[in-house]
Backbone and ligand atoms as CSV (ligand in chain L), in Angstrom:
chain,resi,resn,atom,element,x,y,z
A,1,UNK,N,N,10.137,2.068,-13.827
A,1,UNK,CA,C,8.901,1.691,-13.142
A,1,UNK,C,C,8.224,2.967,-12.624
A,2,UNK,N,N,6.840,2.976,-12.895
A,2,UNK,CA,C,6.404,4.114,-12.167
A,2,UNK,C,C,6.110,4.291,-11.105
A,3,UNK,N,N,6.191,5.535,-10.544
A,3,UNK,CA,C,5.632,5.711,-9.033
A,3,UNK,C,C,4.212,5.223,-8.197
A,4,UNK,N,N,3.460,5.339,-9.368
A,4,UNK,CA,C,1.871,5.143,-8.673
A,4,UNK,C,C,1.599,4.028,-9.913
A,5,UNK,N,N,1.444,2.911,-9.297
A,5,UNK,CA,C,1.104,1.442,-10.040
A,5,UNK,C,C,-0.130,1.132,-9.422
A,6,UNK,N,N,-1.599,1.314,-10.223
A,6,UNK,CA,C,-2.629,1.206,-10.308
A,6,UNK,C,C,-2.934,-0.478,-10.181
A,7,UNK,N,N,-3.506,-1.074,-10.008
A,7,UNK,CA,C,-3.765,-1.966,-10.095
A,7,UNK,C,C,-5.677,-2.497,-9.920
A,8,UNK,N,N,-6.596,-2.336,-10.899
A,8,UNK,CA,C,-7.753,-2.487,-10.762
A,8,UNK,C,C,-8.267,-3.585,-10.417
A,9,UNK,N,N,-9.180,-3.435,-9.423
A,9,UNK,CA,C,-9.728,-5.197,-9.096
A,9,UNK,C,C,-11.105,-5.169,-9.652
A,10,UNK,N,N,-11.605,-6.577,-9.889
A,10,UNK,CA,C,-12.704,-6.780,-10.763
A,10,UNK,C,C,-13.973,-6.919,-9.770
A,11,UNK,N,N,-14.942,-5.719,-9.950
A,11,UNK,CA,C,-15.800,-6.074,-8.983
A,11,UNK,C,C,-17.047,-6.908,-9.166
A,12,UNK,N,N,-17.034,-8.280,-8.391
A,12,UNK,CA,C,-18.332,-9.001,-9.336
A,12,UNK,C,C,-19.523,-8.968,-8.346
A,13,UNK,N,N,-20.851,-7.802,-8.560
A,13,UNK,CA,C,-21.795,-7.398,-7.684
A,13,UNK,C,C,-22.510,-8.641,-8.282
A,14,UNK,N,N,-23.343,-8.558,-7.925
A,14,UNK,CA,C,-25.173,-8.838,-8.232
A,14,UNK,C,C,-26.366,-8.606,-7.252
A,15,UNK,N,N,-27.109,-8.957,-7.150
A,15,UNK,CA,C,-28.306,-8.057,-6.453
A,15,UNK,C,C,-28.447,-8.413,-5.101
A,16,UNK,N,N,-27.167,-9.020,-4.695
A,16,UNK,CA,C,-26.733,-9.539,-2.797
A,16,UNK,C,C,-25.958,-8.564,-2.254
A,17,UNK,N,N,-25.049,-7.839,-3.460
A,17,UNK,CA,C,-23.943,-6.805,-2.828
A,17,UNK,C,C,-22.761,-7.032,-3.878
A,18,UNK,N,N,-21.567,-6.765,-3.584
A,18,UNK,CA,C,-20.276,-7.122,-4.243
A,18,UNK,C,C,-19.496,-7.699,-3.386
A,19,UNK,N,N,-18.426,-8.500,-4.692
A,19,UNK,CA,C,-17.178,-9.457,-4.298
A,19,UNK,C,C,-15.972,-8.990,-4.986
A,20,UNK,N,N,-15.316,-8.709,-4.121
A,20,UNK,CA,C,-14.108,-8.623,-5.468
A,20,UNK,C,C,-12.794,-9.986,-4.811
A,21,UNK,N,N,-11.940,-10.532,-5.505
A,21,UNK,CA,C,-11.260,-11.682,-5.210
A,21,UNK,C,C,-9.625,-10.996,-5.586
A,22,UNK,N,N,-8.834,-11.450,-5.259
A,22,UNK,CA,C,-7.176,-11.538,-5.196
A,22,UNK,C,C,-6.955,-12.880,-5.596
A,23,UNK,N,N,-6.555,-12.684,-6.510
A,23,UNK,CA,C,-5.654,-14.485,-6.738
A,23,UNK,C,C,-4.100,-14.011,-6.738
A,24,UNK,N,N,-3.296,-14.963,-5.817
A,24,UNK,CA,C,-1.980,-14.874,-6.144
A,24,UNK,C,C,-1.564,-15.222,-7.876
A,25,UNK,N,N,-0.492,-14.863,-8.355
A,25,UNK,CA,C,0.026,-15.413,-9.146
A,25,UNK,C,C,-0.659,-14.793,-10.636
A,26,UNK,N,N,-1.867,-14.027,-10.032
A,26,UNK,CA,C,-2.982,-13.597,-11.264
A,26,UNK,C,C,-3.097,-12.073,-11.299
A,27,UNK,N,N,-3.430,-11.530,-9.808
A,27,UNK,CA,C,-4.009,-10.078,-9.254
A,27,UNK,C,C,-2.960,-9.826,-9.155
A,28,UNK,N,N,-2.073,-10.464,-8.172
A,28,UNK,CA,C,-0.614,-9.903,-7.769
A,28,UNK,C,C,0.345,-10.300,-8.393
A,29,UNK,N,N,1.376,-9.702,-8.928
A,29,UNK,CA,C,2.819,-10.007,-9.527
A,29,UNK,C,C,3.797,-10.421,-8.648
A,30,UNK,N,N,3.358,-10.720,-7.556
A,30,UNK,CA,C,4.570,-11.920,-6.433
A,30,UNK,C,C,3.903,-12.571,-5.602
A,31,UNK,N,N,4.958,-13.539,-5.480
A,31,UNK,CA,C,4.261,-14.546,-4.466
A,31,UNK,C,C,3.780,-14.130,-2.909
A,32,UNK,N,N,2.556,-13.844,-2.368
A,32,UNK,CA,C,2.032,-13.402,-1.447
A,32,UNK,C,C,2.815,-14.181,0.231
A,33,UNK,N,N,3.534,-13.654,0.627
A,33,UNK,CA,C,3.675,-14.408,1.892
A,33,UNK,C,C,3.426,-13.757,3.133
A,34,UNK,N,N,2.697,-12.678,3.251
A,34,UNK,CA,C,2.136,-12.092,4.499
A,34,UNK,C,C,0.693,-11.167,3.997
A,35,UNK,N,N,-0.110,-11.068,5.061
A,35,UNK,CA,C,-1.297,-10.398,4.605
A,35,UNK,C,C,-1.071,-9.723,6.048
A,36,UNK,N,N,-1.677,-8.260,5.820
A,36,UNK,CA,C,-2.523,-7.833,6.985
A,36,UNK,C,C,-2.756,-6.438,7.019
A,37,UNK,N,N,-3.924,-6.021,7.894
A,37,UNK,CA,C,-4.539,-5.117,7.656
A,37,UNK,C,C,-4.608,-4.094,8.727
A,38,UNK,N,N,-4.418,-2.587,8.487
A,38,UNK,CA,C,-5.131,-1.657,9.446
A,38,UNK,C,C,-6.329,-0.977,9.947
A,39,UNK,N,N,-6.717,-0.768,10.860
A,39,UNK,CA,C,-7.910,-0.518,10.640
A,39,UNK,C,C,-8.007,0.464,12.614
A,40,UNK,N,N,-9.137,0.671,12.642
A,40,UNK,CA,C,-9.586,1.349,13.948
A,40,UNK,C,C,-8.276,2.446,14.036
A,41,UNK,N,N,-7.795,3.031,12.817
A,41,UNK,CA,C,-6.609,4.487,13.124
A,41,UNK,C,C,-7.326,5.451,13.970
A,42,UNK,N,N,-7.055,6.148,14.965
A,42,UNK,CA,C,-7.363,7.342,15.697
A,42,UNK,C,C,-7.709,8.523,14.991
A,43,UNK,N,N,-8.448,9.488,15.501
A,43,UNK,CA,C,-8.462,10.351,14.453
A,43,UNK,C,C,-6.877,11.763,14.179
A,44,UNK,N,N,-6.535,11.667,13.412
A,44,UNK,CA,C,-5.516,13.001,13.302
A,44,UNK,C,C,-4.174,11.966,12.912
A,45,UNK,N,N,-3.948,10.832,13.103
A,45,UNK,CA,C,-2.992,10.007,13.077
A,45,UNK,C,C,-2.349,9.814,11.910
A,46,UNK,N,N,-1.204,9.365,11.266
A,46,UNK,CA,C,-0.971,9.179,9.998
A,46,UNK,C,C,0.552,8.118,10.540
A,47,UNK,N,N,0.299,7.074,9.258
A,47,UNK,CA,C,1.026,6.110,9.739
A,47,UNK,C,C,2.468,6.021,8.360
A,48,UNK,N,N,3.057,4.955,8.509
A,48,UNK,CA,C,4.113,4.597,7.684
A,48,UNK,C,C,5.642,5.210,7.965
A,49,UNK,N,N,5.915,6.280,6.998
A,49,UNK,CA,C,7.221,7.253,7.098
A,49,UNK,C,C,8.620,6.565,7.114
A,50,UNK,N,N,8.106,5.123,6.140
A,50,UNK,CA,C,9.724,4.457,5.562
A,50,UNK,C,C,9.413,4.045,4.637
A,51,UNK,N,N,10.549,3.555,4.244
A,51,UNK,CA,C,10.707,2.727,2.560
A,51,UNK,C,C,11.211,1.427,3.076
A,52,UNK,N,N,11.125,0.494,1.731
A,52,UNK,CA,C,11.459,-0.818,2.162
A,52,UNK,C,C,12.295,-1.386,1.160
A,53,UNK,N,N,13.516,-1.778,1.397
A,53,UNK,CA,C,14.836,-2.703,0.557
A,53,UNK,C,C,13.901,-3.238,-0.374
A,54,UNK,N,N,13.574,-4.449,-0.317
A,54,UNK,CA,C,13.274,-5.533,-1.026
A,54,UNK,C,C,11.904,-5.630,-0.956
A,55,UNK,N,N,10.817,-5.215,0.274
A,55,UNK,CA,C,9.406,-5.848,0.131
A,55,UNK,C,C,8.284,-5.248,-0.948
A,56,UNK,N,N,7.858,-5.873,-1.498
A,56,UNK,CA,C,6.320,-5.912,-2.942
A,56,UNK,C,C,5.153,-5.796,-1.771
A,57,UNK,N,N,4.727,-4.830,-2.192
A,57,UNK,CA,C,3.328,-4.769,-1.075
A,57,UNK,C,C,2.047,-4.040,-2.345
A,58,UNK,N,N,0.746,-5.047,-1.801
A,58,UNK,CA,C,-0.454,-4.695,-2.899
A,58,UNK,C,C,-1.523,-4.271,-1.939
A,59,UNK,N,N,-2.064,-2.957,-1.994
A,59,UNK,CA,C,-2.762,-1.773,-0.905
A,59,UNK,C,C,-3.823,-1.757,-0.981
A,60,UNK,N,N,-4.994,-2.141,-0.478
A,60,UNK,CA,C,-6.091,-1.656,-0.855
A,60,UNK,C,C,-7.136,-1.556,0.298
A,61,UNK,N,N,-7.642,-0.171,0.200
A,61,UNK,CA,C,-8.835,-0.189,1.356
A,61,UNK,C,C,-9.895,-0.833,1.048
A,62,UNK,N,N,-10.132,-1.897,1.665
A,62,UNK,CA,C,-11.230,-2.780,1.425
A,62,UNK,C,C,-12.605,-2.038,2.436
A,63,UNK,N,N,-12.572,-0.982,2.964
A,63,UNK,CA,C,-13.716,-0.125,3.361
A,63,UNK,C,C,-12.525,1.305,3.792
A,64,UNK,N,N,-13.765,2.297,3.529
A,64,UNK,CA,C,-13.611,3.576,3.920
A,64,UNK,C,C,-12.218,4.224,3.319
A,65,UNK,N,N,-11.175,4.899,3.469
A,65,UNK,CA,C,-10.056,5.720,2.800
A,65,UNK,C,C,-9.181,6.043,3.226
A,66,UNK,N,N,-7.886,5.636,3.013
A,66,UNK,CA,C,-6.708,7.220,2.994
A,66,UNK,C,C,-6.114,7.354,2.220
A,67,UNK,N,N,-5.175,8.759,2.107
A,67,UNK,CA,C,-4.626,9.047,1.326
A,67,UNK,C,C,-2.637,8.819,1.459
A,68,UNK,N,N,-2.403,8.257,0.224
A,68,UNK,CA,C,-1.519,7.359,0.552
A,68,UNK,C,C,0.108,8.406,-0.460
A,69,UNK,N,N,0.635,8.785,0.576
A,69,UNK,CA,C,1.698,9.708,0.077
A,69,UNK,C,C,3.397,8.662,-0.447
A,70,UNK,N,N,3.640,8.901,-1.955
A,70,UNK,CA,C,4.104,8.399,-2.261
A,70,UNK,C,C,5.664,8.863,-2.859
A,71,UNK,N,N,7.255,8.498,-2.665
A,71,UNK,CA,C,7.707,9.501,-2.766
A,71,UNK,C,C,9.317,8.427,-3.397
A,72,UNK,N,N,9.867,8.492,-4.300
A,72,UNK,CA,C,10.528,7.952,-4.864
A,72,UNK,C,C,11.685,8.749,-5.264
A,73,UNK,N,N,12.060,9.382,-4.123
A,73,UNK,CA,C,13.161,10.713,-4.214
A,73,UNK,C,C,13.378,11.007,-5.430
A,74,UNK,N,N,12.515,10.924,-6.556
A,74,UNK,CA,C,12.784,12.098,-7.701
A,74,UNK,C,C,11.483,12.577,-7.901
A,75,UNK,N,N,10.408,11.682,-7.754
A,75,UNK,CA,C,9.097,12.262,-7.694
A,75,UNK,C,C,7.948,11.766,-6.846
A,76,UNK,N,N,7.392,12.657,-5.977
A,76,UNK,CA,C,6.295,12.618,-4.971
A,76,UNK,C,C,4.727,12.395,-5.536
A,77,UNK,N,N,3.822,11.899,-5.237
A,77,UNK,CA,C,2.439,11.594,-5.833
A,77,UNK,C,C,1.821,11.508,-4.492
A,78,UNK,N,N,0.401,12.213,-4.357
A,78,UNK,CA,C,-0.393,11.608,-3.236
A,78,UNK,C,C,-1.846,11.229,-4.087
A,79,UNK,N,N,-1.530,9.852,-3.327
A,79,UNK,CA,C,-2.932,9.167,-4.402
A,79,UNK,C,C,-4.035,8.947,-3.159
A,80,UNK,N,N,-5.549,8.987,-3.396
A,80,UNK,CA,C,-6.418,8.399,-2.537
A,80,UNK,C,C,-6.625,6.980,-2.452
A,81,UNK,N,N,-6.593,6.092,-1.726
A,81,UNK,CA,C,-7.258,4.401,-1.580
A,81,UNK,C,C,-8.531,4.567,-0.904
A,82,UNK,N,N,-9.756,4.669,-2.060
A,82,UNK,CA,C,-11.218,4.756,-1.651
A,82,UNK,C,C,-12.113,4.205,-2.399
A,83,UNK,N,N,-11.508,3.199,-2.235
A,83,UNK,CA,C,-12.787,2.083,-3.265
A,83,UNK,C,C,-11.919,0.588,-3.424
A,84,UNK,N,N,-12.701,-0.648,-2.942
A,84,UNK,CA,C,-12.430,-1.755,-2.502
A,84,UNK,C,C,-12.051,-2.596,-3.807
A,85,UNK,N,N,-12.037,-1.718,-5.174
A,85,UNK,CA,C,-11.786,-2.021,-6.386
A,85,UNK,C,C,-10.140,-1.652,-7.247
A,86,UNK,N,N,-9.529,-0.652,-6.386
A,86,UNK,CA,C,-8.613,0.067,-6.412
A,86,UNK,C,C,-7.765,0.043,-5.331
A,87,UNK,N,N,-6.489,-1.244,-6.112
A,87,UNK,CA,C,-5.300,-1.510,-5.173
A,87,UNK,C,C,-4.232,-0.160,-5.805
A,88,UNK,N,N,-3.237,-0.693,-4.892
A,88,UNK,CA,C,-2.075,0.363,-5.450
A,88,UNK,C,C,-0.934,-0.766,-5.191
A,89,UNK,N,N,-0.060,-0.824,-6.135
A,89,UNK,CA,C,1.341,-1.902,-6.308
A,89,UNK,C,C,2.532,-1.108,-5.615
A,90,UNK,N,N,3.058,-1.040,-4.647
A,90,UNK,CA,C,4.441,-0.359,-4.115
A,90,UNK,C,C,5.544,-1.201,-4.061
A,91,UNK,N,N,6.344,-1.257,-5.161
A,91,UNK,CA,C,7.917,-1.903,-5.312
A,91,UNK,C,C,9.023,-1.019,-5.385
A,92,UNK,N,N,9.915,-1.043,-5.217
A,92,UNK,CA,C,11.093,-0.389,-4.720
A,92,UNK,C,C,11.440,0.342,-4.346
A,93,UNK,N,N,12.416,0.849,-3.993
A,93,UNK,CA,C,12.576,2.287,-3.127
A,93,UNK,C,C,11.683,3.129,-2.817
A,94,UNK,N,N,10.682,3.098,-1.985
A,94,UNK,CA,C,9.626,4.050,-1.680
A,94,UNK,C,C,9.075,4.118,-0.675
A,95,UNK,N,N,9.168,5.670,-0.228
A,95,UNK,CA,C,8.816,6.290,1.133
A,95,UNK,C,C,7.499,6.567,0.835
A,96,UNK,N,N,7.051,5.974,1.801
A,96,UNK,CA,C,5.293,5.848,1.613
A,96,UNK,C,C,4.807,6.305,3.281
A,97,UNK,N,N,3.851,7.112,3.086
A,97,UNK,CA,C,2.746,7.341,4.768
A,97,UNK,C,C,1.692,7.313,4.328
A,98,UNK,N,N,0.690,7.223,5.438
A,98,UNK,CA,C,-0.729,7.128,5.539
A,98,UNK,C,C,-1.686,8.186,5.578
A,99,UNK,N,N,-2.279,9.283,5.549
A,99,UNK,CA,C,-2.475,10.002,6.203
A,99,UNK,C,C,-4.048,9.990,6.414
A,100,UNK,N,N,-4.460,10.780,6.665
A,100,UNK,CA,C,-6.305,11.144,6.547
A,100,UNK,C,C,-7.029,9.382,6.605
A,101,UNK,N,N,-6.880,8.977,7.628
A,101,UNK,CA,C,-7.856,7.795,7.681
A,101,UNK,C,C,-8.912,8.013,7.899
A,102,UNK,N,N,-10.203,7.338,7.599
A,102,UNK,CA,C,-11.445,7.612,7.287
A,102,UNK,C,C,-11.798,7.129,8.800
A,103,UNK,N,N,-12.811,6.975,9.522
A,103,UNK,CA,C,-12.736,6.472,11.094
A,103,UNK,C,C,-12.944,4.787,10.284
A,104,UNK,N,N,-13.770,4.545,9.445
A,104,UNK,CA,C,-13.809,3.220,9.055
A,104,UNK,C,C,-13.457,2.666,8.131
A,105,UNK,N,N,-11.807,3.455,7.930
A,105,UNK,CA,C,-10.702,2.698,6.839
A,105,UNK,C,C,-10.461,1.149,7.442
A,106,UNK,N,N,-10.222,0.288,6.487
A,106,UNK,CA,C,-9.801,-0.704,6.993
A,106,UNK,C,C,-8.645,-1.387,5.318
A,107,UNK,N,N,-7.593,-0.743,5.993
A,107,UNK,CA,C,-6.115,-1.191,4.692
A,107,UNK,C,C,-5.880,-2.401,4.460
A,108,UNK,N,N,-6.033,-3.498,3.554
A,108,UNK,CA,C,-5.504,-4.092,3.740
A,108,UNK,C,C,-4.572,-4.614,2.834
A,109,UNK,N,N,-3.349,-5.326,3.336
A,109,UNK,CA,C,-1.949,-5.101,2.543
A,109,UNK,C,C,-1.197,-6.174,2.358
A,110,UNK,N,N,-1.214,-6.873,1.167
A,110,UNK,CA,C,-0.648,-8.448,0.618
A,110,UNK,C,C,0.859,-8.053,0.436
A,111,UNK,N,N,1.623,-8.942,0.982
A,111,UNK,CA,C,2.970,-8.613,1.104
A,111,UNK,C,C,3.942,-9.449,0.802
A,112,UNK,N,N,4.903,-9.085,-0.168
A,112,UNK,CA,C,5.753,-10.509,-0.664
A,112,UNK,C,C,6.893,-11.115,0.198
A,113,UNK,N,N,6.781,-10.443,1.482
A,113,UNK,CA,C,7.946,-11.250,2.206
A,113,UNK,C,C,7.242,-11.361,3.860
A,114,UNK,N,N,8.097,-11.879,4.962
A,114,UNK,CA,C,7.506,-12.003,6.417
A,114,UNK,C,C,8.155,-10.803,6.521
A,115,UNK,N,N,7.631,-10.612,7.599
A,115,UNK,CA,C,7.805,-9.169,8.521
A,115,UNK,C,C,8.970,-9.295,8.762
A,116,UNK,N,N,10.234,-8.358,8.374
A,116,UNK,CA,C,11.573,-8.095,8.728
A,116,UNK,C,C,11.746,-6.701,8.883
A,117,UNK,N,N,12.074,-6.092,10.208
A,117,UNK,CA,C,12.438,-5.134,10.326
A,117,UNK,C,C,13.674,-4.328,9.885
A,118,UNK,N,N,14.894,-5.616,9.222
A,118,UNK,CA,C,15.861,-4.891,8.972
A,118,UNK,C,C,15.563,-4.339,7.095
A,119,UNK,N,N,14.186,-4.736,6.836
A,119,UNK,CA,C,13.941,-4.513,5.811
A,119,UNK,C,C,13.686,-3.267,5.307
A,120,UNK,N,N,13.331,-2.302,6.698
A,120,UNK,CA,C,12.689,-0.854,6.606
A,120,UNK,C,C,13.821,-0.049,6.808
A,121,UNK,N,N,13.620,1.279,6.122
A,121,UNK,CA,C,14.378,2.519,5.985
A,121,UNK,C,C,13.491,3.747,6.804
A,122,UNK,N,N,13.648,3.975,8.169
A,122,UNK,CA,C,12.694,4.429,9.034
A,122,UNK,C,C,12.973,5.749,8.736
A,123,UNK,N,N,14.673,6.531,8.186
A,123,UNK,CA,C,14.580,7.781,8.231
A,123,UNK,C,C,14.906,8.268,7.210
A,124,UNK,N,N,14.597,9.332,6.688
A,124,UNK,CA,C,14.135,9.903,5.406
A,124,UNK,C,C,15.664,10.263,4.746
A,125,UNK,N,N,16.417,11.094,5.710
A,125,UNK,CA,C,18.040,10.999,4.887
A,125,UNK,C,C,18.568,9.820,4.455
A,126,UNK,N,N,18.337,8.422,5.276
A,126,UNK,CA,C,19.385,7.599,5.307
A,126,UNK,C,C,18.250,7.183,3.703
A,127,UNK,N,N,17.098,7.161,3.320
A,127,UNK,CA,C,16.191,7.002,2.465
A,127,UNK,C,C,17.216,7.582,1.029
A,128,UNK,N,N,16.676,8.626,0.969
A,128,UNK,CA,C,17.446,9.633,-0.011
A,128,UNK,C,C,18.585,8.800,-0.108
A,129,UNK,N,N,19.822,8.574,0.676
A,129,UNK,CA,C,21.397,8.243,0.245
A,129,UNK,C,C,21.262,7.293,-0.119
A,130,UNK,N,N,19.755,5.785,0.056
A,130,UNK,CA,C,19.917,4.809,-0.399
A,130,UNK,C,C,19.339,4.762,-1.946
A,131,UNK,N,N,18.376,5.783,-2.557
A,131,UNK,CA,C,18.196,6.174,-3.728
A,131,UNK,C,C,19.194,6.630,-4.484
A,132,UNK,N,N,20.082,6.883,-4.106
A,132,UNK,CA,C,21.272,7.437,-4.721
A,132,UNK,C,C,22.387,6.377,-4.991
A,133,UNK,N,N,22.583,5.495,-4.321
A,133,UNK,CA,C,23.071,4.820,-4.841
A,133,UNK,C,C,23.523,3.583,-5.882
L,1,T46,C1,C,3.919,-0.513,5.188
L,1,T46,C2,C,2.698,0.231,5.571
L,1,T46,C3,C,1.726,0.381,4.433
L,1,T46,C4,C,4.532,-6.812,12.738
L,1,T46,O1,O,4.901,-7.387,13.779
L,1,T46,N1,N,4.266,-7.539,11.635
L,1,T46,C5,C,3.845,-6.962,10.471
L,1,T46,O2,O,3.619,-7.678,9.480
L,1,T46,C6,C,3.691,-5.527,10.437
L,1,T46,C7,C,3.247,-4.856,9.147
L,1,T46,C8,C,3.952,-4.817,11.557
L,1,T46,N2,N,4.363,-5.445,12.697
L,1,T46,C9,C,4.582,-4.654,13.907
L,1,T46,C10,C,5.750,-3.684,13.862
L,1,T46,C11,C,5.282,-2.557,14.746
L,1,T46,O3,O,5.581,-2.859,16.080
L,1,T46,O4,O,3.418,-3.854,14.099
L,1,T46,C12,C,3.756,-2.581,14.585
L,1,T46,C13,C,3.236,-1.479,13.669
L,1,T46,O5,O,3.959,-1.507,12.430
L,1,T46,P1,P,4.411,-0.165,11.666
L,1,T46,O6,O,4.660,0.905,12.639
L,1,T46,O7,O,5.520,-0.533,10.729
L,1,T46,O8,O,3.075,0.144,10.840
L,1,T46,P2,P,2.853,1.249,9.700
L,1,T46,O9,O,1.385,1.392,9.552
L,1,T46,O10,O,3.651,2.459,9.942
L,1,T46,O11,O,3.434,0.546,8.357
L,1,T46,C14,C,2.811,-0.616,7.848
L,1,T46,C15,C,3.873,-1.648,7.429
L,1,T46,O12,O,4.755,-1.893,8.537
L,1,T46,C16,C,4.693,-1.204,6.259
L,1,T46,O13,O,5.407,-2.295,5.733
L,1,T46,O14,O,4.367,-0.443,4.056
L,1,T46,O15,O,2.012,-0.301,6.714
């Protein structure tokens, strides 16, 4: 599987503005059971700095940008999320942060499981030893 999983959304404008839509089961490759979004980041701030066991998460700045550091202890990628057309797919082992938020980023992030904290890998060694195994 690759590190940086593109995922394009279809933008349908016409002369009101644009729409772009998410369908479970269609846009996303798992069943969606949490949504939610960041937004109002401070300036200088950068968020994330774990990986996650088991959770499917689908990324996309639906206004403004950051740059989204991606790191799969054999190879690192930093991709931009700046355009409401352009998700990013993050499945397995991957240490992911936030950085450079735009003042009017607003992330928002479809997620295949509920919020479990024992789900996250908060520190970067214990990260690494779980790639390794
Ligand atoms: C991820 C990146 C992209 C909840 O109670 N429920 C939730 O669904 C989430 C996502 C968070 N929280 C609580 C846990 C913390 O007390 O909200 C607080 C902030 O969460 P966290 O520090 O984990 O936020 P980020 O921006 O570092 O990471 C988040 C997601 O947690 C993570 O899964 O992949 O965004």
């Amino acid at each position: 599987m690759s590190l940086v999983q593109w995922v394009e959304l279809k933008e349908m404008g016409d002369e009101r503005g644009s729409l772009v839509a998410i369908e479970a089961a269609r846009t996303v490759p798992f069943e969606i059971m949490r949504t939610y979004f960041i937004y109002g980041t401070q300036p200088g701030v950068s968020r994330g700095f774990h990986a996650h066991r088991a959770l499917k998460q689908l990324a996309v700045c639906v206004a403004g940008r950051c740059l989204m550091h991606l790191d799969n202890g054999k190879e690192k990628a930093d991709v931009w999320l700046d355009s409401p057309t352009k998700a990013i797919l993050i499945e397995g082992l991957v240490w992911r942060e936030m950085h450079d938020f735009s003042p009017d980023c607003v992330l928002l992030v479809l997620a295949s499981e509920h919020y479990d904290e024992s789900d996250y890998i908060r520190d970067y060694q214990s990260f690494l030893k779980a790639v390794q195994k």
